[in-house]
N, C-alpha and C positions, 0 to 999 in steps of 0.2 A: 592815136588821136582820131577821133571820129568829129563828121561836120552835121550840125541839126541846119536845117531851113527853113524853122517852128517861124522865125520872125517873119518871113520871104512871106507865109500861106496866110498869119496875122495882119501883114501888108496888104496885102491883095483882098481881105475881107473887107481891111479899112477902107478902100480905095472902090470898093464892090466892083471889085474883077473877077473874072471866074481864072482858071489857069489856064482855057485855054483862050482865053485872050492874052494873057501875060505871054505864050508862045506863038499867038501870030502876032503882036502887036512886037517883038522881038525878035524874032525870024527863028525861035528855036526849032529843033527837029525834035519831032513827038517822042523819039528814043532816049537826050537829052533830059526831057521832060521828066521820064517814067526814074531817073537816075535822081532826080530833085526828088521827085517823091518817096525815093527809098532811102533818105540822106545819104547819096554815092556822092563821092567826087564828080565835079566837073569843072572843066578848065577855068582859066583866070578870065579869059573873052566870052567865054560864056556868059558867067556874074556880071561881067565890064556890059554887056548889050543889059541885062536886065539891070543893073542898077542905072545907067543912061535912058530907057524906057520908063521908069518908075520915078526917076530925080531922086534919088538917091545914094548914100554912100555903100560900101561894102560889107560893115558895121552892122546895116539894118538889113543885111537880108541873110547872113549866116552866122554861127555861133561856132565855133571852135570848141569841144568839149575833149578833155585830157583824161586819157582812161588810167584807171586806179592803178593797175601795175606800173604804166610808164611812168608814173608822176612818183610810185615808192621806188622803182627802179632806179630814176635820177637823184631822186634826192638819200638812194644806201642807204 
């Protein structure tokens, strides 16, 4: 399972933020940062500060996407 944050950068267009105000306005660390930009994981309190900075839920700033093998895997 890999995570997009296509909605998180569509968010911040609509809102005309750049990212690095979405990281000082949230206290993220620039290293953080460069991990949203490469769809990496990052922790649940990370999302939790950006969706409380944004008023938003968790819904509208990551997508869950199921990769092709796991998804024939489970379902043999």
């Amino acid at each position: 399972m890999t995570v997009s944050y296509n909605k998180l950068w569509k968010l911040l267009v609509d809102k005309k933020m750049s990212k690095a105000d979405l990281r000082k306005a949230a206290g993220i660390a620039p290293n953080t940062m460069t991990k949203l930009r490469r769809d990496e994981e990052v922790s649940l309190a990370i999302l939790g500060k950006i969706c409380a900075t944004l008023h938003v839920n968790i819904g509208d700033i990551i997508d869950l996407i199921q990769d092709e093998t796991a998804v024939e895997a489970h379902h043999g």
